[in-house]
C-alpha positions in Angstrom: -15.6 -1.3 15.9 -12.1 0.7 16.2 -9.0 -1.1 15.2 -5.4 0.0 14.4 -3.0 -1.9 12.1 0.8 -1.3 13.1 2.5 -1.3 9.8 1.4 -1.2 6.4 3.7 -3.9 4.8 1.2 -6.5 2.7 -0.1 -7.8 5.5 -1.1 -4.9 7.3 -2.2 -2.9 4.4 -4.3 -5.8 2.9 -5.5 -7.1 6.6 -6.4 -2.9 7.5 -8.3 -2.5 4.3 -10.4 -5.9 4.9 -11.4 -4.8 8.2 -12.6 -1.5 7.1 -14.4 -3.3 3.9 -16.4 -5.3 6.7 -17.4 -2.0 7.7 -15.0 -0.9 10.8 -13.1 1.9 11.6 -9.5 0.9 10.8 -6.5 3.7 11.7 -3.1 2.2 9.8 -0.3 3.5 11.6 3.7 3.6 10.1 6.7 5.3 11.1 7.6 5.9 7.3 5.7 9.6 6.7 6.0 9.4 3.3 4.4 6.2 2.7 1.4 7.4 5.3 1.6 11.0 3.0 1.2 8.8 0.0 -1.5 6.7 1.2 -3.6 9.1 2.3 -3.5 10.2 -1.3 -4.8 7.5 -2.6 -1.3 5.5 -3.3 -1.2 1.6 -2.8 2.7 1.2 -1.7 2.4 -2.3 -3.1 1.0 -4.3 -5.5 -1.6 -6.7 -5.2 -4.6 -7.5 -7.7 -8.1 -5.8 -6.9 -6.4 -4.1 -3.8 -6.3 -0.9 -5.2 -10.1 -0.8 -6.3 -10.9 -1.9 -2.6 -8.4 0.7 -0.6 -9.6 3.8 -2.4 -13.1 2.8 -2.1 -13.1 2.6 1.9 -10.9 5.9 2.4 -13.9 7.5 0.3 -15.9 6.2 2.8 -14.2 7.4 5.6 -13.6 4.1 7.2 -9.9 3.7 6.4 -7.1 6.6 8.1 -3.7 6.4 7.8 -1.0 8.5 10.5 2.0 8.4 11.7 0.9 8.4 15.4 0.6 5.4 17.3 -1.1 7.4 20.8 -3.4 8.9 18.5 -4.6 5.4 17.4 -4.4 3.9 19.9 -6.4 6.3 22.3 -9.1 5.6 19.2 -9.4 2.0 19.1 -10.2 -1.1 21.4 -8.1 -3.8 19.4 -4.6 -3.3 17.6 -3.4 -5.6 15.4 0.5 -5.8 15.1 1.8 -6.5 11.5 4.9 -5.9 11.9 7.8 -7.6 10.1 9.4 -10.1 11.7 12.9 -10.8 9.5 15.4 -14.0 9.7 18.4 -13.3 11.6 21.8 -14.7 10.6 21.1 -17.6 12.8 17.1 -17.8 10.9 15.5 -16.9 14.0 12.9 -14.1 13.8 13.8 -11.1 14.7 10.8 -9.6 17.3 12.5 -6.3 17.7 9.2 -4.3 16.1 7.3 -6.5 17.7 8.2 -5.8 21.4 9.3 -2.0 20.6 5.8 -1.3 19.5 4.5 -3.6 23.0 6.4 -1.3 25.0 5.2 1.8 23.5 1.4 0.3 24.0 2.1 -0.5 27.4 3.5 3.4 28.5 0.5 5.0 25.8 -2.6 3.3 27.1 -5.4 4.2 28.8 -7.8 1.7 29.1 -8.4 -2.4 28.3 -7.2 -3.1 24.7 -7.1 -6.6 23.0 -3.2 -6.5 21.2 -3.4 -9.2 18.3 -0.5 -10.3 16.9 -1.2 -11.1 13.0 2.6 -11.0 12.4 4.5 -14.4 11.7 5.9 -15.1 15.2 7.6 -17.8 16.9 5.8 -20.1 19.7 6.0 -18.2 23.0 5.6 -14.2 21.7 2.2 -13.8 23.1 3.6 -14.3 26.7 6.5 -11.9 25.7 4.3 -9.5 24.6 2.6 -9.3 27.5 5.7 -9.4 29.6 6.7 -6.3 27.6 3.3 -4.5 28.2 2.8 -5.8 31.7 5.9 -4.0 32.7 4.9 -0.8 31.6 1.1 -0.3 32.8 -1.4 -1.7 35.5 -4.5 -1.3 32.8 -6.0 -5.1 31.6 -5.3 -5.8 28.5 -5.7 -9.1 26.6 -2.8 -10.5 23.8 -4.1 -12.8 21.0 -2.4 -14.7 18.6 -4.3 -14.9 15.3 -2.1 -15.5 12.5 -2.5 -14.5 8.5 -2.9 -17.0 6.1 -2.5 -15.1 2.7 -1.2 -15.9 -0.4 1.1 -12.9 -2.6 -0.9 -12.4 -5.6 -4.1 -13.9 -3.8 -4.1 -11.8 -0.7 -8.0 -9.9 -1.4 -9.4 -12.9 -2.4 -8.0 -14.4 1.0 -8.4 -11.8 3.0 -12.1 -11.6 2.3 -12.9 -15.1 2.1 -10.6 -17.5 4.5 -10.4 -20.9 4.8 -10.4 -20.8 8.8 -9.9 -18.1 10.8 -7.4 -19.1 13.6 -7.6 -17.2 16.7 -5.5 -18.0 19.8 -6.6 -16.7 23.2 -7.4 -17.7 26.9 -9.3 -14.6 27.7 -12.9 -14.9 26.8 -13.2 -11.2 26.7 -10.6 -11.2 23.8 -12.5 -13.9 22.7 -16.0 -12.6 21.7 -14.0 -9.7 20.7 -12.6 -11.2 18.3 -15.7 -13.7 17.1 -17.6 -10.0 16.9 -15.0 -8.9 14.4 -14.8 -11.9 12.6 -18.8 -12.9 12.3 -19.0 -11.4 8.8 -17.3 -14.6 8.1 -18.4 -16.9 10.5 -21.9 -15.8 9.5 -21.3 -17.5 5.9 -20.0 -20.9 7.4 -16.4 -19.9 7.4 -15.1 -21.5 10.4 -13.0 -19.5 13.1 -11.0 -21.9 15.7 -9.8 -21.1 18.4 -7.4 -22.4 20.4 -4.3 -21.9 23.1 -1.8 -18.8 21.8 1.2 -21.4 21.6 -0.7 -23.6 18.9 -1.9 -20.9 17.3 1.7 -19.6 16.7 2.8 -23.0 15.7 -0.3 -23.4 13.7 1.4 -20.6 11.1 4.6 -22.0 11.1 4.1 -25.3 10.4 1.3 -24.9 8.0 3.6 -22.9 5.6 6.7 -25.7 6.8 4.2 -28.4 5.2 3.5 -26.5 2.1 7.8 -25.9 1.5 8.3 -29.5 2.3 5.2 -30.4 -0.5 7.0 -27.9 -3.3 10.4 -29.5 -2.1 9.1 -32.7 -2.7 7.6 -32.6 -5.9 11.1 -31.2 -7.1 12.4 -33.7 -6.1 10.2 -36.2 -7.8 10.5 -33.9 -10.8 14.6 -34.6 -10.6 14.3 -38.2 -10.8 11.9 -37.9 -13.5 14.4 -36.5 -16.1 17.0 -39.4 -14.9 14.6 -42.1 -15.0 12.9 -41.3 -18.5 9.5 -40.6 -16.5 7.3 -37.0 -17.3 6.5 -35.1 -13.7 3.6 -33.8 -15.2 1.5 -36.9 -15.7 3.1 -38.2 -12.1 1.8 -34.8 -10.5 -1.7 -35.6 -12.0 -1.4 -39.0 -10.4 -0.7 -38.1 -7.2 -3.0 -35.0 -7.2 -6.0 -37.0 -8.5 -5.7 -38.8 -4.3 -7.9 -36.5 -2.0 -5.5 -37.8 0.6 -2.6 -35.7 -1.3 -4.8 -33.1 -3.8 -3.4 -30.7 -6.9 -2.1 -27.8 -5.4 1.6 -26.9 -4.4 2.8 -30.3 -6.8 4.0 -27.9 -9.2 7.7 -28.4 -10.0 9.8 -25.4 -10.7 13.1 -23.7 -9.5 12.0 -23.7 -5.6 10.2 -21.7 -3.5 10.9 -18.2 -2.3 8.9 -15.0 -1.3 8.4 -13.8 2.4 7.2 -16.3 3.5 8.3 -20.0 3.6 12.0 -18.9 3.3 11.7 -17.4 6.4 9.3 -19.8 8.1 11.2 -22.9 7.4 14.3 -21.3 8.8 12.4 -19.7 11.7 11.0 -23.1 12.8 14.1 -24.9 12.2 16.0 -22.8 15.2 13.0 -22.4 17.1 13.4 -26.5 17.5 17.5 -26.0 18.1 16.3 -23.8 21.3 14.7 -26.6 22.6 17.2 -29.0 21.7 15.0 -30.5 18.4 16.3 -31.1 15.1 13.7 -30.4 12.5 15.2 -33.1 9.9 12.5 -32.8 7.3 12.8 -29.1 7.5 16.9 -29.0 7.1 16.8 -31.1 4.1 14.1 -29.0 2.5 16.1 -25.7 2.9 18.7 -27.5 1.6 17.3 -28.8 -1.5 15.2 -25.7 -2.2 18.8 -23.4 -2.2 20.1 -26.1 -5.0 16.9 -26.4 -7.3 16.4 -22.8 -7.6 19.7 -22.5 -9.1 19.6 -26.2 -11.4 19.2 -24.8 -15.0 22.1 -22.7 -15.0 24.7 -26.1 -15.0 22.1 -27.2 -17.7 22.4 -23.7 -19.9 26.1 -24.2 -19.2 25.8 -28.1 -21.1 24.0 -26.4 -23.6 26.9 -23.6 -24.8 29.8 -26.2 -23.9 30.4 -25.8 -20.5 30.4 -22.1 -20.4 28.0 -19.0 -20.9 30.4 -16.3 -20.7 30.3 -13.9 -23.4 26.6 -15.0 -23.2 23.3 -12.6 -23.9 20.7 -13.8 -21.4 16.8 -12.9 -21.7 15.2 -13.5 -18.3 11.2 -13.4 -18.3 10.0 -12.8 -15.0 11.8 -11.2 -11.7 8.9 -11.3 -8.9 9.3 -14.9 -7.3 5.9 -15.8 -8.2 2.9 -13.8 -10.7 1.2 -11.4 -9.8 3.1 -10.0 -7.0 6.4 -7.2 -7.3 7.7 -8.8 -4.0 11.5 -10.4 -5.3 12.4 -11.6 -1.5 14.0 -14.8 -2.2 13.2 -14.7 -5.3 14.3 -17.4 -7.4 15.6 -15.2 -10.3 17.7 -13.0 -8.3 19.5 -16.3 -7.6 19.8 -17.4 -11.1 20.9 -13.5 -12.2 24.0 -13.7 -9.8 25.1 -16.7 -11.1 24.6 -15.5 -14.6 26.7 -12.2 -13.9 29.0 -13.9 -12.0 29.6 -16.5 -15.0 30.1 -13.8 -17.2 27.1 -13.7 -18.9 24.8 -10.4 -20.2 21.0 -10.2 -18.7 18.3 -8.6 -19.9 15.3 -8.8 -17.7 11.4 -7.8 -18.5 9.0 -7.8 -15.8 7.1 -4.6 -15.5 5.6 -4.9 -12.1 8.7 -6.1 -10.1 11.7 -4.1 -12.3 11.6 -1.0 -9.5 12.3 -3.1 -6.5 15.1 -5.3 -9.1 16.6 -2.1 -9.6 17.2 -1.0 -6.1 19.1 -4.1 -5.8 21.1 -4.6 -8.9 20.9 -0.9 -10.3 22.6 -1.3 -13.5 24.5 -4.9 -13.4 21.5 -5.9 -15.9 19.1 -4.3 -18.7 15.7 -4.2 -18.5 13.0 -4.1 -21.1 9.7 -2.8 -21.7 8.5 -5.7 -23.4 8.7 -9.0 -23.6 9.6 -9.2 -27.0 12.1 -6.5 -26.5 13.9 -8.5 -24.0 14.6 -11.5 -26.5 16.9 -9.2 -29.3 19.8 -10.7 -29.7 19.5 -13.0 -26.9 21.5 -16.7 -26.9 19.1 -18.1 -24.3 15.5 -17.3 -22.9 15.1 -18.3 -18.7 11.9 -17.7 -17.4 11.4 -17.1 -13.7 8.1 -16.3 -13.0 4.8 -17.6 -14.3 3.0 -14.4 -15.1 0.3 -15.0 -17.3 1.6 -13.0 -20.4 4.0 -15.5 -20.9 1.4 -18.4 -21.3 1.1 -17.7 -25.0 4.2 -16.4 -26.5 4.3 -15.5 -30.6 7.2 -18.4 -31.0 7.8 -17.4 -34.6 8.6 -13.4 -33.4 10.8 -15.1 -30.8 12.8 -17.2 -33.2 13.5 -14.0 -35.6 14.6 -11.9 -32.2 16.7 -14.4 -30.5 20.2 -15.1 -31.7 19.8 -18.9 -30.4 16.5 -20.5 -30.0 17.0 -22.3 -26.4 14.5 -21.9 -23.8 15.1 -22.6 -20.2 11.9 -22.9 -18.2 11.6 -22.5 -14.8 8.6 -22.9 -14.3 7.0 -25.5 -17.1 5.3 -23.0 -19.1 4.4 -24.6 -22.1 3.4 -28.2 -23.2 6.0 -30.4 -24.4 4.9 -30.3 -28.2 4.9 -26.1 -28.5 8.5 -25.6 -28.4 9.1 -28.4 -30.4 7.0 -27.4 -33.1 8.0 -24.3 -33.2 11.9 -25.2 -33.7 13.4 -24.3 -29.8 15.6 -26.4 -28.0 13.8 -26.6 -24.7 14.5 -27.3 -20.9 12.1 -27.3 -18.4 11.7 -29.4 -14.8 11.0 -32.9 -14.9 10.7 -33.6 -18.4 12.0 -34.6 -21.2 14.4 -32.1 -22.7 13.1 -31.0 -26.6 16.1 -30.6 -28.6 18.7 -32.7 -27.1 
């Protein structure tokens, strides 16, 4: 089959690429000619594991084009998928502006029936706008389907290629076994695709990535009253995980949530329910608690040097707000960095992957480092971030003969209990005991 992705963010890059790996012709269209320049080249804008192997290999094959013109896409393919972004406004509802621009321009440019499938993030009631938008422009049938993305920065091939559930959201049934054509590589392995009404489908997005926030909330919150109470949050998480009712994942406790995604959702949902006169309670006080946790280590560094940091030489491991991903939206150290500077602290940052996109932001308020290691000389105090994997297994004795102070400040409860303490280091994580003190 034919498809065009509108916009090659990590949604449309990674959902474009799948389609073509399933063996359709997929024509990736952006307004940014440099990016589509650099593409066609053979440059992955972002990073992602195992994207890059998976990209190259389908524009070899001549299954995956990338241009700059949406007509000449368009006139090419029976189903476009919009990915396009879909921001917070001041007021956290989403902003649909690329979304109903690019409706309009589909409804003056077509020719003939397309299916228009909205895989961005979208708020209940966008399918009908959409085709409000492209129902004012043209006569031609056409068919708008909701079928949202479920994939995780970091994860997003693995997802991408083999879902949980595809969710699809129609009441054409044309667009229907339109879309259970594209999708039977899946469904012919026992992944299940569900469809449903476009409003639930919308919703379906939104308040599966609400439900994961309020989880991660929740277990920091349970990780808080831990430290006061004397209890460990890691035994408690195994606990709880070890009931099928609750399971392991997203019981990790760490300095919030952030990313593109559940920022933005949560907020999204919550004035999506003030339009209609709701109050999404559970959702407020998760926002609320998330902005405070990300930033609860820096009153604890601040205990540690006597009530102040400045003058202070901070090492900060990790800037991506979670591993394996160079994305820093809401990221957690960006956060922790401001309050650092603002404190009058020094930082020195190392993360290899997400530094560029740092920099564009902070230019040179900090330092950065090519190496872990490098990052520690001379440091007072060691916060870590983001859980990359090269930080799983530090040299602790190198560490101790770089850093002026050994104090660690974990964010994200890297290392068990009995490693820093062997080794010496004063040591504050989430949730437990503090080594040290």
């Amino acid at each position: 089959m034919n498809i065009t992705i509108v916009g090659t963010g990590y949604v449309g890059l990674v959902t474009g690429t799948t389609l073509a790996e399933l063996g359709n012709s997929v024509y990736c269209v952006d307004i940014d000619e440099k990016k589509v320049t650099d593409m066609k080249n053979g440059i992955v804008p972002i990073y992602e594991p195992n994207l890059e192997e998976m990209f190259l290999r389908n524009i070899q094959a001549e299954r995956l084009f990338f241009t700059t013109d949406l007509k000449k896409a368009l006139d090419k393919s029976e189903v476009i998928y919009l990915a396009l972004p879909t921001p917070p406004g001041e007021d956290g509802s989403a902003d649909l502006s690329y979304v109903l621009k690019v409706a309009n321009d589909i409804g003056v440019m077509m020719t003939e029936y397309k299916v228009i499938v909205n895989k961005s993030t979208v708020p209940v009631g966008t399918a009908d706008r959409v085709s409000e938008v492209i129902a004012s422009k043209t006569q031609i049938e056409f068919d708008v389907v909701s079928n949202p993305e479920f994939l995780r920065e970091g994860f997003a091939v693995e997802d991408s290629m083999n879902p949980a559930r595809v969710v699809v959201g129609s009441s054409s049934e044309k667009a229907k076994d339109i879309m259970a054509q594209i999708y039977q590589p899946f469904t012919n392995t026992g992944i299940p695709i569900i469809f449903m009404d476009e409003k639930s489908s919308e919703l379906t997005k939104y308040a599966s990535n609400s439900f994961l926030a309020v989880k991660i909330t929740f277990m920091n919150e349970i990780a808080n009253y831990c430290e006061k109470v004397g209890a460990d949050v890691d035994k408690v998480r195994l606990g709880m995980g070890s009931d099928d009712r609750i399971g392991h994942r997203f019981l990790f406790p760490g300095i919030g949530y952030g990313g593109s995604c559940f920022p933005k959702d949560v907020k999204a949902l919550i004035r999506s329910g003030k339009d209609e006169n709701f109050n999404f309670q559970i959702l407020e006080a998760t926002e609320n608690v998330n902005i405070s946790q990300k930033v609860i280590l820096v009153s604890e560094m601040e205990k540690y040097f006597g009530g102040s940091i400045h003058g202070k030489t901070i090492a900060v491991w990790g800037l991506a707000f979670k591993a394996n991903t160079d994305d820093i939206r809401e990221a957690s150290s960006l956060d922790n960095i401001e309050l650092f500077l603002e404190k009058g602290a020094k930082v020195v940052a190392y993360d290899t992957v997400a530094e560029k996109n740092v920099q564009k932001i902070l230019g040179d308020k900090i330092q950065y480092s090519k190496s872990m290691y490098e990052a520690l000389e001379n440091a007072d105090a060691l916060f870590i971030a983001t859980e990359w994997p090269e930080f799983k297994n530090p040299n602790f004795k190198l560490m101790a003969e770089k850093m002026n102070n050994k104090a660690i400040f974990d964010g994200r409860n890297m290392y068990p209990l009995e490693t820093p303490e062997q080794n010496g280091f004063y040591y504050k994580s989430i949730g437990r005991k503090t080594i040290g003190s």
